[in-house]
C-alpha positions as CSV (number, residue, x, y, z in Angstrom):
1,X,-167.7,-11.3,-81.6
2,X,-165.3,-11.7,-79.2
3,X,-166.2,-14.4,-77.0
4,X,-164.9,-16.4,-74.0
5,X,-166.3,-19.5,-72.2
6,X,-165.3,-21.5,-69.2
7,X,-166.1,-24.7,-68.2
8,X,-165.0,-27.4,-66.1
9,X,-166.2,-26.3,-62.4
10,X,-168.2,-28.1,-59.5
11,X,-168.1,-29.3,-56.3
12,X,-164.9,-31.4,-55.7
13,X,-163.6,-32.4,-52.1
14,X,-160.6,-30.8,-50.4
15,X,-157.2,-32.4,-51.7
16,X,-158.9,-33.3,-55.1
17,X,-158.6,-32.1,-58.7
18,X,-160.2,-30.3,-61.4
19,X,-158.9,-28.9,-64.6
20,X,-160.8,-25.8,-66.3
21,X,-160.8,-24.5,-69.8
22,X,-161.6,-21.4,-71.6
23,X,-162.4,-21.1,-75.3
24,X,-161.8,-18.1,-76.7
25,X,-163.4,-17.2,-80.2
26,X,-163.7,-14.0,-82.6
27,X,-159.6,-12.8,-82.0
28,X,-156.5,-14.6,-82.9
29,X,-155.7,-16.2,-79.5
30,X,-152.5,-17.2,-80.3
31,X,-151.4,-13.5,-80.6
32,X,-152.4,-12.9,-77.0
33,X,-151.7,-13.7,-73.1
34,X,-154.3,-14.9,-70.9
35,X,-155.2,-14.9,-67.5
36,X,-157.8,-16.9,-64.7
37,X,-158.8,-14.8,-61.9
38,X,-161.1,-16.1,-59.1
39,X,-163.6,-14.0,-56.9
40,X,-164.6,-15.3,-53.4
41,X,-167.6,-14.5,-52.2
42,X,-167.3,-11.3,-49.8
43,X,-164.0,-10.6,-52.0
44,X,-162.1,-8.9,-55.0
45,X,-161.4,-10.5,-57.8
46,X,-157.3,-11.5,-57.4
47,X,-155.4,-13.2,-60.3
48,X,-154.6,-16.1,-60.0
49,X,-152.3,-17.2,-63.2
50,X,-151.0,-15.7,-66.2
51,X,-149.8,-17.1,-69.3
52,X,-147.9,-15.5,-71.8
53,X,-149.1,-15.6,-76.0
54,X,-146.9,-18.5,-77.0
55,X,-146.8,-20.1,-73.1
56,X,-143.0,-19.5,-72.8
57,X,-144.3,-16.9,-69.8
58,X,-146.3,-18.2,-66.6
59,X,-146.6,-16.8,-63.2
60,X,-148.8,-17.7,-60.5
61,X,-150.5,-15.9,-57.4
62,X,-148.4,-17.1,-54.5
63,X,-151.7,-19.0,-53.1
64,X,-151.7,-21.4,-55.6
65,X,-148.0,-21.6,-56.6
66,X,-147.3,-25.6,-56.8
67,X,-150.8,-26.6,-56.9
68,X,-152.3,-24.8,-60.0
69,X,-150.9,-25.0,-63.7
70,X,-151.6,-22.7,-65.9
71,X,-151.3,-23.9,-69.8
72,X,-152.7,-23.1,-73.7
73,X,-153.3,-24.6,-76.8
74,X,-153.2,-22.2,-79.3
75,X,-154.4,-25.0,-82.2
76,X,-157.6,-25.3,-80.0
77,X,-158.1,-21.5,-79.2
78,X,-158.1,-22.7,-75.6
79,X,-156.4,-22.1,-72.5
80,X,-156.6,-24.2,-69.2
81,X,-156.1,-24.1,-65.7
82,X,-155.2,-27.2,-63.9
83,X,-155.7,-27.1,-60.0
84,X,-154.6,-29.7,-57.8
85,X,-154.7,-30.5,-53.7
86,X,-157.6,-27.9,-53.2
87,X,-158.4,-26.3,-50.4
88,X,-161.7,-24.9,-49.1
89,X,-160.3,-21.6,-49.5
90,X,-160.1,-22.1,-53.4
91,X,-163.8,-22.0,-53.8
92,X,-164.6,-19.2,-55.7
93,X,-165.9,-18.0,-59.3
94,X,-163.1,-18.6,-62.0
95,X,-163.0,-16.1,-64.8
96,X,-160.7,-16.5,-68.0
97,X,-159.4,-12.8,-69.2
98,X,-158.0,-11.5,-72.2
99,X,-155.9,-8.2,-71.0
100,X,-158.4,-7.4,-68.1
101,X,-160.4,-6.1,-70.9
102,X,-162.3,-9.2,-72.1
103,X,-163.7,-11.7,-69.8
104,X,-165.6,-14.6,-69.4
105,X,-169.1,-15.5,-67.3
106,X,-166.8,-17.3,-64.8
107,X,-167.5,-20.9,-63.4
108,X,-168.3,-22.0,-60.3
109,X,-165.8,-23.9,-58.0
110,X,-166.5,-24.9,-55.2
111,X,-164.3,-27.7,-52.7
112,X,-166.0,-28.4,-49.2
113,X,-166.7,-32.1,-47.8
């Protein structure tokens, strides 16, 4: 079964840090990119980083560029998203994606003070 679970969201103040994961299980992860993508309430889902199958590959959504780092470990079947200096406007639900196809239950992020 082909499976993917975030973790690593909450309530974190603005200018602070949290890192999320995703483990993927039931395909060999190494063989594909992967994505985060973040809904705001009210809004559409926007992507927010890619990363290629190997991690040679990583772009960003220009809201995020030089806060948020996208990276994998393929050993772990697990792909993370490091976000740093948040801002309120960051709060959303963050989903990990295989290809747009396969997604995860999102988690919860929220920053306010």
């Amino acid at each position: 079964q082909v499976k993917l679970v975030e973790s690593g969201g909450g309530l974190v103040q603005p200018g602070g840090s949290l890192r999320l994961s995703c483990v993927a299980s039931g395909f060999t992860f190494s063989s594909y990119a992967m994505s985060w993508y973040r809904q705001a309430p009210g809004a559409e889902r926007e992507l927010v980083a890619f990363i290629s199958s190997v991690g040679g590959t990583t772009t960003y959504a220009d809201s995020v560029k030089g806060r948020f780092t996208i990276s994998r470990e393929n050993a772990r079947n697990t792909v993370y998203l490091q976000m740093n200096s948040l801002k309120p406007e960051d709060t959303a639900v963050y989903y990990c994606a295989r290809g747009g196809v396969i997604w995860g239950k999102g988690t919860l992020v929220t920053v306010s003070s």
